[in-house]
N, C-alpha and C positions, 0 to 999 in steps of 0.2 A: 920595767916590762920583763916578767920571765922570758926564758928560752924556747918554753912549752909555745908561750904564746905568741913568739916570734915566727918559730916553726909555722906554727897555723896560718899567721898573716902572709909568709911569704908563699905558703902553696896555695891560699887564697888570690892572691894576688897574679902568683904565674898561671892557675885556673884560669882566671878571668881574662888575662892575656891571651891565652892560649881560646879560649872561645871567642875575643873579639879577635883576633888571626882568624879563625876560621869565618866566622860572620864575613870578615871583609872578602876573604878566599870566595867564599859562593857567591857575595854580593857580585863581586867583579865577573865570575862564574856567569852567575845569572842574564846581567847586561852585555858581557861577551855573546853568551846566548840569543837574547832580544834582540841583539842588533843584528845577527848571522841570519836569524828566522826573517827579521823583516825584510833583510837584502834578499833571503831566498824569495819572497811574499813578490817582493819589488820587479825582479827578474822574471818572474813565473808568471806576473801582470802582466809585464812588457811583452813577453814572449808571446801569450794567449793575445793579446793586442795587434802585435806586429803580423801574428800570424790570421786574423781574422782581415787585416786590412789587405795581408795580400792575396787573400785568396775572393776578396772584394772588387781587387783592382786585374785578378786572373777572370772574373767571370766578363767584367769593359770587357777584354780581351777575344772572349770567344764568341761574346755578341759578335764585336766587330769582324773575328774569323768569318763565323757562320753570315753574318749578313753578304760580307767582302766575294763568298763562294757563288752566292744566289744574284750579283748583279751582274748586269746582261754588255759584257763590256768586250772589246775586243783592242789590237793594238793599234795605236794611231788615233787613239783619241776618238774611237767610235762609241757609243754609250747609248744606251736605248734610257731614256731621260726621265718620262713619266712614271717608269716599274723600280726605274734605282731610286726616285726621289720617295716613293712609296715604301722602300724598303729600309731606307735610312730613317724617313720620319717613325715606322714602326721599332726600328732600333732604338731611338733617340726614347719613347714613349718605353719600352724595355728595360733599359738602363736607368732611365729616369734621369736623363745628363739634360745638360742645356743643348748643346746641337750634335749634333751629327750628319758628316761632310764627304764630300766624294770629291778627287781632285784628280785628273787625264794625264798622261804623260805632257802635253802642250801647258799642262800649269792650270786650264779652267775649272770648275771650282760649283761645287752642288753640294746645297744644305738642306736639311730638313729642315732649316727655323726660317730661311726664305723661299719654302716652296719651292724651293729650282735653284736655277742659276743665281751665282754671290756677284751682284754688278760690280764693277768696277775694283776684283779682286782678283791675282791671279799670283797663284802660288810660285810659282816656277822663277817667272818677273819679281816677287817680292824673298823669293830666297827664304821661303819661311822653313825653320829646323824640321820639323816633323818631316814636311813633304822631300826635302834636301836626303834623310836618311832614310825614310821608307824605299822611295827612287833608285838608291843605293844598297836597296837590298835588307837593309836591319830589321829584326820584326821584334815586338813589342817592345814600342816607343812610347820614353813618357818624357816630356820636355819640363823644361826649367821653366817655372811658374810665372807669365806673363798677361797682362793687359787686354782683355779682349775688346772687338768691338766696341762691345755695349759695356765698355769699364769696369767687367768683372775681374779678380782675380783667378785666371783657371791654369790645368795643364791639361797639355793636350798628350792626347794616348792615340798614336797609330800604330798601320799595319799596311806592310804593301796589300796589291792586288796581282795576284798571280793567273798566268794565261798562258801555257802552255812552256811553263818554265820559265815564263819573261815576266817582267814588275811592267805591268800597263797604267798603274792608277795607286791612286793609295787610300783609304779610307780613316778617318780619323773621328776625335770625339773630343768636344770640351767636358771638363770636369770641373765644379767651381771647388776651390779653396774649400769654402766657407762647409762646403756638404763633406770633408775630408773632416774638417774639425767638429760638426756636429754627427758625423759619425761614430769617430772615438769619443767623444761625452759620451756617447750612450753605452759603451762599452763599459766604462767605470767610474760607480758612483761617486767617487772621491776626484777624478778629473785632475789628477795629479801629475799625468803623465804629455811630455812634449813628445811631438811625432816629427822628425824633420827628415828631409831627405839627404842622400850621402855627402851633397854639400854645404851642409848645415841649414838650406833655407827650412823656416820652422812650418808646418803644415797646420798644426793641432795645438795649443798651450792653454790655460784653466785660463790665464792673462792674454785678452783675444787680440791686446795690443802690439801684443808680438808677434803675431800672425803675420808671414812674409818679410820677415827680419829675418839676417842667419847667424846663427846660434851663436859662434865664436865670438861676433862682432858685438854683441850683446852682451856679453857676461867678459868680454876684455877691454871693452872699452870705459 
């Protein structure tokens, strides 16, 4: 082999080198790339997501305000009964929740899904969370997802009732799970995204089996 010809193969050679160096340089480039844009895609979902659910769970909120202002209540467990339960069924039909409840400082207990009076329920007596920190003053309450009733999974969202600066009543609302998770489907076609709350219980997941698992417990065990 000449030298002429040696010459050629070896700047052929570091050429060639030197293009697949670069090939690989973009390639890595590229998929560095792909993966940054889809986290940014991923986040800017979430965000657009998180933020439409809370501004979902802000309108519960001001029903409940606005109904809470218009019911005819006074302290001591006085309540004009037939205008409040008129007022919460129109809430409840509003929202489009399962119930919507009225509950006295003595603990007794009015829903719009029974027409009145909740027999043989009384908050105060059963130490239930919502009514415990509405009582207490806290305002937009959303409890840790429990059991209703009638065996649904919901959470409940209250609100005191205010009367001259004093918490006389508290008003509340069930929310099912299940309306939280077919919320967010509709939100993104790909339903990719878990919704859980800050204690990891899961609200939303494409796998509906995980629904009311919490998240940690899930993926560590």
């Amino acid at each position: 082999m000449s030298a002429k010809l040696k010459i050629l193969l070896s700047m052929i050679a570091l050429s060639t080198i030197t293009i697949l160096s670069t090939s690989l340089l973009n390639w890595s480039d590229f998929q560095t790339s792909s993966t940054l844009n889809s986290k940014q895609q991923l986040q800017y979902k979430s965000q657009l997501i998180s933020d439409a659910l809370s501004q979902k769970i802000s309108r519960y909120f001001d029903i409940l305000l606005l109904t809470s202002e218009q019911i005819d209540i006074e302290a001591k467990s006085k309540i004009n009964i037939a205008s409040t339960v008129d007022l919460i069924t129109k809430a409840m039909r509003t929202a489009g929740v399962v119930n919507v409840y009225v509950s006295l400082e003595d603990g007794t207990s009015y829903s719009a899904k029974t027409n009145g009076l909740i027999p043989g329920f009384n908050a105060r007596s059963k130490q239930r969370e919502w009514y415990l920190r509405a009582m207490n003053g806290e305002e937009k309450i959303i409890t840790r997802p429990f059991s209703s009733s009638t065996g649904d999974t919901v959470m409940a969202l209250a609100q005191p009732i205010y009367r001259d600066n004093q918490v006389v009543g508290v008003i509340a609302l069930n929310l099912l799970i299940n309306d939280i998770s077919a919320y967010t489907t509709q939100l993104t076609s790909e339903n990719q995204v878990f919704v859980s709350r800050n204690d990891g219980f899961i609200l939303s997941a494409k796998d509906r089996s995980l629904i009311g698992k919490i998240f940690l417990q899930r993926y560590l065990s």
